[in-house]
Steps between C-alpha positions, in 0.01 A plus 500: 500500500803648617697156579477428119767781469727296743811346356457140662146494309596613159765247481267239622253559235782527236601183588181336488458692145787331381379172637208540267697538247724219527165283529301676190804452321527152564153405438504708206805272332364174631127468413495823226220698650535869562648663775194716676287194547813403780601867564108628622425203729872524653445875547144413611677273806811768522350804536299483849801357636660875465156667586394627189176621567174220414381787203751533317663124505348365201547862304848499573578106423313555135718855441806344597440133364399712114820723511734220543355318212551784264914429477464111508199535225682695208826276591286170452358633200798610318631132540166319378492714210855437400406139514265529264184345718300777533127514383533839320184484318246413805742783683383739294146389507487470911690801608256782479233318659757380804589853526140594513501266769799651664349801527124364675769283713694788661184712535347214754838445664541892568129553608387134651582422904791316537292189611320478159879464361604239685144336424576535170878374515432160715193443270694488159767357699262232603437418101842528438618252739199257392579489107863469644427229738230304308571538094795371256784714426331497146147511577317659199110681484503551159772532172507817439461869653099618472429728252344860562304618789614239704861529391455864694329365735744306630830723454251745688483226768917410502538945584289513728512247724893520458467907601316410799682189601867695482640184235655522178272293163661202605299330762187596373600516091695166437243301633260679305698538203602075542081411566467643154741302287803736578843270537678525872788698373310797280240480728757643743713720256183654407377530900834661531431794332111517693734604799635803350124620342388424876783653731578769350158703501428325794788639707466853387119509601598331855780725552277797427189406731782422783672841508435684840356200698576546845544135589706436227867337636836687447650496130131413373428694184114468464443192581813375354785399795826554379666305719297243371535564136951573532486144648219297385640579141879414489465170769180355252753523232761357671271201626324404175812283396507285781161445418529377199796294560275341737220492283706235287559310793107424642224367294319858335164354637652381828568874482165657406342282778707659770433829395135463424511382911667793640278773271193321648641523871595794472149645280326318814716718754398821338138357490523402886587863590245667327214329664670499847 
């Protein structure tokens, strides 16, 4: 552990935690989905490339992925709401049960192997990448939002699965939110403000069960890096726009295609190495 103090290996990883960055942010402008579902799986590939221990991987790529969504959530909110697209009714009718949710999530990620984490990741990421890759850009289940228990049910479903995966509500809560008569754009202002009811709890919880673990890297609080979140953070934000001014440029299922490939390559990755 002691060559993670060396100065040739912190600037290596804080240059590959800007990389990530650059490439959540990008994402993030061009195809609209939430940072974490890039920033875990990046981290996922990054992190035994510096020798973070195999325990602690997955632990640490949720912590860090959740803190750097906290920022980028209430700044994405405070611009949907000024526009005027946000849901605010179903909002208040989903967030108790999401942060419910939130809670159950961050419970398994602090107490669950690391393996069952990634399981969990490439799994959802595996669904993700199929209703990207294989529905409409305006596929629809039903017209409108189900009523009570399954209304709690499913914000239940968006927190924890979002907890555990390290993602803001977008990934998992526009599709939802769109499958159930939602429109694309408050579909995503509402989503928007899933991240902050997710990260926030989320982050604190990680960064308490982290404190104290041995195998933790340098400038790790709990199992939050803050190399990772001082870079991740102000790069994403400085990548999102060249996203989008490519997003107007390609074909926005074109778009969703692509993606929907690389989340299933890499999903299969994390697959191959737990059962190797």
């Amino acid at each position: 552990m002691e060559h993670m103090n060396d100065p040739v290996w912190l600037a290596g990883l804080a240059a590959a935690m800007a990389l990530t960055g650059l490439l959540s942010g990008t994402l993030a402008g061009l195809l609209g989905v939430g940072g974490g579902i890039v920033i875990v799986p990046v981290l996922f590939l990054v992190f035994p490339l510096f020798s973070v221990p195999e325990a602690i991987q997955m632990k640490l790529a949720v912590g860090t992925s959740l803190a750097t969504i906290i920022p980028t959530s209430i700044q994405s909110a405070r611009k949907h709401r000024a526009k005027g697209t946000m849901d605010v009714v179903l909002l208040r009718q989903l967030w108790p049960s999401i942060l419910v949710g939130v809670a159950v999530g961050t419970l398994a990620a602090i107490f669950v192997r690391g393996p069952v984490l990634t399981a969990v990741f490439a799994v959802v990421s595996l669904l993700v990448a199929a209703n990207m890759g294989f529905s409409g850009v305006d596929f629809r289940l039903r017209d409108r939002f189900p009523a009570e228990p399954l209304r709690s049910l499913i914000g239940g479903l968006i927190g924890t699965v979002s907890a555990m995966m390290g993602i803001g509500g977008g990934t998992v809560g526009v599709p939802i939110l769109s499958m159930f008569g939602a429109p694309i754009r408050a579909a995503v202002a509402t989503a928007s403000v899933f991240g902050i009811i997710i990260s926030i709890p989320a982050s604190i919880g990680l960064i308490y069960a982290g404190l104290g673990n041995p195998l933790l890297p340098p400038f790790s609080f709990g199992y939050v890096n803050l190399i990772g979140f001082a870079l991740i953070v102000p790069s994403s934000m400085l990548a999102t726009p060249w996203g989008v001014h490519l997003a107007h440029t390609i074909p926005p299922l074109a778009l969703k295609r692509a993606f929907a490939i690389f989340l299933a390559i890499t999903a299969t990755r994390m697959i191959y190495t737990l059962v190797t």
